[in-house]
C-alpha positions as CSV (number, residue, x, y, z in Angstrom):
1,X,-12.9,-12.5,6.8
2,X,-14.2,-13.4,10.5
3,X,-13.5,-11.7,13.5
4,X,-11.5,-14.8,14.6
5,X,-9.6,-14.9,11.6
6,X,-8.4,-11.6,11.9
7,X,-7.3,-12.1,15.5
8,X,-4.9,-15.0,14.1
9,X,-1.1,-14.5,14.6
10,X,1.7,-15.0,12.3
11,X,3.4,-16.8,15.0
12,X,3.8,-18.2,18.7
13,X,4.1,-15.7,21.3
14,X,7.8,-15.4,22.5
15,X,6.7,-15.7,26.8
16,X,3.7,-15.1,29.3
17,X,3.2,-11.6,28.8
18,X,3.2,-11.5,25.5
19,X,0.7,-14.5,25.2
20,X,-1.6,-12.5,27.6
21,X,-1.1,-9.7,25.4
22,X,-2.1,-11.5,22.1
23,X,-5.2,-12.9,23.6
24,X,-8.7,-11.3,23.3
25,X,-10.4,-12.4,26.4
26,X,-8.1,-10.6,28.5
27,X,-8.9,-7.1,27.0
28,X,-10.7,-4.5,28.3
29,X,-13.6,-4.3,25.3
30,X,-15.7,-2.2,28.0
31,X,-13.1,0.8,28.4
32,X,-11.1,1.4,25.1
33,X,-8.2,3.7,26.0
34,X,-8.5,6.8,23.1
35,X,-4.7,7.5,21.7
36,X,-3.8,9.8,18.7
37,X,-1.8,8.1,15.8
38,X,1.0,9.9,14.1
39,X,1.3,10.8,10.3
40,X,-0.9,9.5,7.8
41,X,-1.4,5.7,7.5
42,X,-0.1,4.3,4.1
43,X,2.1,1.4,2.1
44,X,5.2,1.8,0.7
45,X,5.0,-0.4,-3.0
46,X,7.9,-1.7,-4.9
47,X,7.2,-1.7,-8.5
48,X,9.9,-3.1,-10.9
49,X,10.4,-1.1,-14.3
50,X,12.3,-2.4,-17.1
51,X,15.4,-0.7,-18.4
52,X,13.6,1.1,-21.0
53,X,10.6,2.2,-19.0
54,X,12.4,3.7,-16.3
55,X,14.6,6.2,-18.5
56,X,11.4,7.2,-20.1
57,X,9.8,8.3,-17.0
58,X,13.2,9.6,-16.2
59,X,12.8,12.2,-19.2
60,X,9.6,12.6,-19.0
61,X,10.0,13.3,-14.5
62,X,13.1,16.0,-16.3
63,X,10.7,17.6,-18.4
64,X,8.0,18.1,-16.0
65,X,10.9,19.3,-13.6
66,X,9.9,16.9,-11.1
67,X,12.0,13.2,-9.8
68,X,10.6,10.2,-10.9
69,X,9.0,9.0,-8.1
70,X,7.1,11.7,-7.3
71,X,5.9,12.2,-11.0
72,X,4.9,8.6,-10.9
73,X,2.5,8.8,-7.3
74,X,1.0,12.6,-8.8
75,X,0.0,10.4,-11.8
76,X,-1.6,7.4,-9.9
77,X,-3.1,10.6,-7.4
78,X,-4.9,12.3,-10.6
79,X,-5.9,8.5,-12.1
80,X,-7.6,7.8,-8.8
81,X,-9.2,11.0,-8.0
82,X,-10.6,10.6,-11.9
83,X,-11.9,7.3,-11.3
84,X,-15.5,7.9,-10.8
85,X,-15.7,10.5,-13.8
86,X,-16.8,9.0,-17.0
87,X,-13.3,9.8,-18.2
88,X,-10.9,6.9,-18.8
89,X,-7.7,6.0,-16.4
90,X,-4.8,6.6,-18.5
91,X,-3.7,3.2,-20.2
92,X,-7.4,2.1,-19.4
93,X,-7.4,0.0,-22.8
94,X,-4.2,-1.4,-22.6
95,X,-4.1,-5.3,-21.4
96,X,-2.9,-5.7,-18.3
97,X,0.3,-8.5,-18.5
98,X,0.3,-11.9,-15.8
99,X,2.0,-10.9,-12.9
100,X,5.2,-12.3,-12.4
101,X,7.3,-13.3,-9.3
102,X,9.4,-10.9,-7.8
103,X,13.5,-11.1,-8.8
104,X,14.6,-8.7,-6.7
């Protein structure tokens, strides 16, 4: 992706000072102002589970003494810090299905 493409907006600016604020050539590029960000940056992902699958992972969160979500992102965590081993991802040889829209 270009540097112009990324510069793109999603939609018109709403007056002046926001259209000045939006456009590159009126930045300072020659004295960046240093900030500190808060929290750790991340995405929040919405995954649908059928009715089945989700009182599984319900059991097996019970079990394991922990809630389902956070069972579910310690899992994905382990998978992803074994990815460069020579050890296969859990589910590894299982086809992956078409994605499907969204429902809700």
């Amino acid at each position: 992706m270009t540097a112009e493409a990324l510069r793109e907006t999603t939609q018109e600016p709403l007056d002046d000072e926001e259209r000045e604020l939006m456009d590159p050539e009126t930045w300072d590029w020659d004295h960046p102002i240093e900030v500190r960000t808060v929290g750790i940056p991340g995405a929040i992902v919405r995954v649908r589970f059928t009715r089945e699958e989700i009182v599984a992972v319900d059991r097996i969160a019970r079990k394991t003494g922990a809630n389902p979500v956070d069972l579910i992102h310690q899992i994905l965590r382990e998978w992803i810090a074994n990815e460069n081993k020579d050890m296969p991802a859990p589910g590894a040889n299982q086809p992956v299905r078409a994605p499907r829209a969204a429902t809700g």
